[in-house]
C-alpha positions as CSV (number, residue, x, y, z in Angstrom):
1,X,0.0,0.0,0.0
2,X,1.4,3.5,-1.1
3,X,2.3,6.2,1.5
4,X,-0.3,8.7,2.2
5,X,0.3,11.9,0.4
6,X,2.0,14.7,1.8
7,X,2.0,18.7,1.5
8,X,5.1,20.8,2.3
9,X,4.5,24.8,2.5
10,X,7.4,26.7,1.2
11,X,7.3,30.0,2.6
12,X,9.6,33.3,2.9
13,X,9.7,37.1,2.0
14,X,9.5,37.9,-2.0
15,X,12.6,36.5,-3.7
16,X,13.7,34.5,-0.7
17,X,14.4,31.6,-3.3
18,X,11.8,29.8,-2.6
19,X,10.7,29.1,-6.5
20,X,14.2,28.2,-7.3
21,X,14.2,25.4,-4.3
22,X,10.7,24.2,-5.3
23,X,11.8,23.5,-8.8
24,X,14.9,22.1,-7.4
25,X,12.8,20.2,-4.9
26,X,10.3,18.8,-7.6
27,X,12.6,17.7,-9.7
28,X,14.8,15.7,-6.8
29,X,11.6,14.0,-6.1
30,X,10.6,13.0,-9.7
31,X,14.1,11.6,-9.9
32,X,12.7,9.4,-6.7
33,X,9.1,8.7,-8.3
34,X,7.6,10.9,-6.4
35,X,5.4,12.6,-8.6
36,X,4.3,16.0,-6.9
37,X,1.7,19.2,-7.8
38,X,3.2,22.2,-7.4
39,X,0.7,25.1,-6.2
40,X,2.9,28.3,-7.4
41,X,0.9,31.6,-5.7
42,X,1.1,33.9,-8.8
43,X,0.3,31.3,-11.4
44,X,-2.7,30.2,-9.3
45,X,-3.5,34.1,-9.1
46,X,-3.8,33.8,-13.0
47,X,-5.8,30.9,-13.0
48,X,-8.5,32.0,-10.4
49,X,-8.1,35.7,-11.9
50,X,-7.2,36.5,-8.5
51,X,-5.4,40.0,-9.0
52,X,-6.0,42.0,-5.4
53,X,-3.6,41.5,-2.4
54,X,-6.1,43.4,-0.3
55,X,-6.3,41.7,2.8
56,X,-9.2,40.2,2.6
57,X,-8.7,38.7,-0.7
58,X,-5.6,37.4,0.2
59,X,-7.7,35.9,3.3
60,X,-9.6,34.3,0.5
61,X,-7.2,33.6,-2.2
62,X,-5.3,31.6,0.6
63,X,-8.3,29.6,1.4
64,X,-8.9,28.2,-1.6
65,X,-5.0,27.5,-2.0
66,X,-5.1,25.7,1.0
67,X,-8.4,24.0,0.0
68,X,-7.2,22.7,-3.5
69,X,-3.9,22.1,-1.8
70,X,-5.7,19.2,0.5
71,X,-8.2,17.7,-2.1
72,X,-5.0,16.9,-4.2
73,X,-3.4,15.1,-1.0
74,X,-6.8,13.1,-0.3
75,X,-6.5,11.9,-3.5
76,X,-2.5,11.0,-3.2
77,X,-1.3,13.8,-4.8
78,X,1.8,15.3,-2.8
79,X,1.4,18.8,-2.9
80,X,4.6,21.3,-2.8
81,X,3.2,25.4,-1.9
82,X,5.4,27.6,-3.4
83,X,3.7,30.8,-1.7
84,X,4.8,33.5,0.7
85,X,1.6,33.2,2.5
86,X,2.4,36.3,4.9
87,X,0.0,35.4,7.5
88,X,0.6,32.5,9.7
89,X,-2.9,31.7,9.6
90,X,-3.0,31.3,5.9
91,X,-0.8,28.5,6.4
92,X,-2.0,27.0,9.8
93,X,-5.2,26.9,8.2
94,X,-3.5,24.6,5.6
95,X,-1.9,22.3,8.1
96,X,-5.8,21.8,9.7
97,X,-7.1,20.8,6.3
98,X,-3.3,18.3,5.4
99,X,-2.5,15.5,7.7
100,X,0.4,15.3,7.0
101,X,1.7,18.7,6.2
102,X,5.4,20.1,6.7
103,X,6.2,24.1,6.5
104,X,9.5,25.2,5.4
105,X,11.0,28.5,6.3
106,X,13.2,30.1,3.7
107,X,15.4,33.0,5.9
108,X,16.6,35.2,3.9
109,X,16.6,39.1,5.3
110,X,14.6,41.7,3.7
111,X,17.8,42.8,2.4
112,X,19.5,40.8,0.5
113,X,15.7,39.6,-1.1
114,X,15.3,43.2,-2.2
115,X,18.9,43.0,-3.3
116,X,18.3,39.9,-5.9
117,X,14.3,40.6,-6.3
118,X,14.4,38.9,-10.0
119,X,10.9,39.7,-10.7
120,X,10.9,43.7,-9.5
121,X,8.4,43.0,-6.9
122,X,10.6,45.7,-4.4
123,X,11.7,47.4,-7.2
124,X,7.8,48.2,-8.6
125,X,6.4,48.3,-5.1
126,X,3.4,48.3,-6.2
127,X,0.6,46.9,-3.5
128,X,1.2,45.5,-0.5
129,X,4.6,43.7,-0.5
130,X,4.7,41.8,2.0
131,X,8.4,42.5,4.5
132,X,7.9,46.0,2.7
133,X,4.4,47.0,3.1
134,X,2.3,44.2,4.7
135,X,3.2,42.5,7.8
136,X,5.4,39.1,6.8
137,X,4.3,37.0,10.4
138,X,7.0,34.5,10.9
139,X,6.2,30.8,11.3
140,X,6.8,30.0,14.9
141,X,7.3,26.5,14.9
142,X,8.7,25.9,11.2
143,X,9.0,22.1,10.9
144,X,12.9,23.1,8.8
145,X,14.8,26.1,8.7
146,X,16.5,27.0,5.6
147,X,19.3,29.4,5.4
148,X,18.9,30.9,2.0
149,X,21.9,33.0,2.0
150,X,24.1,30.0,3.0
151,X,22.4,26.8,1.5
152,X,22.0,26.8,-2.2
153,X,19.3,25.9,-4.0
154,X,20.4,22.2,-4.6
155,X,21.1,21.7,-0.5
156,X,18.2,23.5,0.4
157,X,16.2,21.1,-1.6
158,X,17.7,17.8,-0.1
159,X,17.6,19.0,3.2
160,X,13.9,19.5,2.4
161,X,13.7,15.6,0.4
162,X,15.3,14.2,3.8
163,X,12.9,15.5,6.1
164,X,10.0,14.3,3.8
165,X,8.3,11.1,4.4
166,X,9.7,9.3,1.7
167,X,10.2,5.8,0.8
C-alpha cells in the first residue's frame, strides 16, 4: 500500500528563493518517483483571476489554495506550496485541512531579497509587499529552517527531500 500523500509549505519574504528550491525540490523528487503538484501563488492568481492583495482577498485567495492544496493530497497527490503566504494563519489553516503537512521557512533578510528581487516585486512596489508594506508573520514552529543566503538551492532542496516522508 502507497504512503499517504504529503504537503510541504514553502514560505519566505519575496525572492527568498523559494521558487528556485521548489523547482529544485520537484525535480529531486521526480528523480525518486515521487510525482508532486506544485501550487505556485502567482500562477494560481492567474488561473482564479485572482489579481488584489487586499487583505481580505488574500484571506480568501489563501483559502482556496489551501483548499485545492488538500483535495489533491486526499486523493495521493503530494502537494509542494510555493507561496509566501504572509500570515501565519493562511498557512496554519493549511496544516488543519493536510495531515500530513510540513512548512519550510526560507530565511533570507529583507535585504538581501530586495537586493536579488528577479521579478521587480521591491523594485515596482506596487501593492502591499509583504516584509515592505504588509506585515510578513513569521512561522513559529517551522518544521525546517533554511538558510537561504548560506544553503543553495540544490542543499536546500535535499535537506527539504530528507525531512519528507519518503520511501
Amino acid at each position: 500500500m502507497p504512503e499517504p500523500a504529503f504537503a510541504v509549505w514553502i514560505t519566505g519574504l519575496p525572492a527568498s528563493g523559494k521558487s528556485t528550491i521548489t523547482s529544485c525540490l520537484k525535480q529531486l523528487l521526480a528523480d525518486r518517483a515521487v510525482d508532486v503538484e506544485v501550487l505556485e501563488s502567482d500562477a494560481l492568481r492567474r488561473i482564479l483571476r485572482d489579481e488584489s492583495y487586499a487583505e481580505t482577498d488574500r484571506d480568501a485567495f489563501y483559502q482556496r489554495m489551501a483548499w485545492i492544496g488538500a483535495l489533491l493530497v486526499k486523493h495521493g497527490v503530494p502537494v509542494i506550496f510555493d507561496a509566501t503566504a504572509n500570515r501565519r494563519r493562511y498557512r496554519e489553516a493549511a496544516r488543519s485541512l493536510i495531515p500530513r503537512f510540513f512548512e519550510v521557512f526560507i530565511d533570507v533578510p529583507l535585504a538581501a531579497c530586495m537586493a536579488r528581487d528577479p521579478k521587480g516585486i521591491y523594485r515596482n512596489a506596487a501593492g502591499d509587499v509583504p516584509g515592505l508594506h504588509a506585515a510578513f508573520e513569521l512561522p513559529l514552529n517551522p518544521d525546517l529552517v533554511i538558510d537561504g543566503l548560506r544553503e543553495s538551492p540544490d542543499e536546500a532542496a535535499r535537506r527539504i527531500a530528507a525531512f519528507l516522508p519518503l520511501k
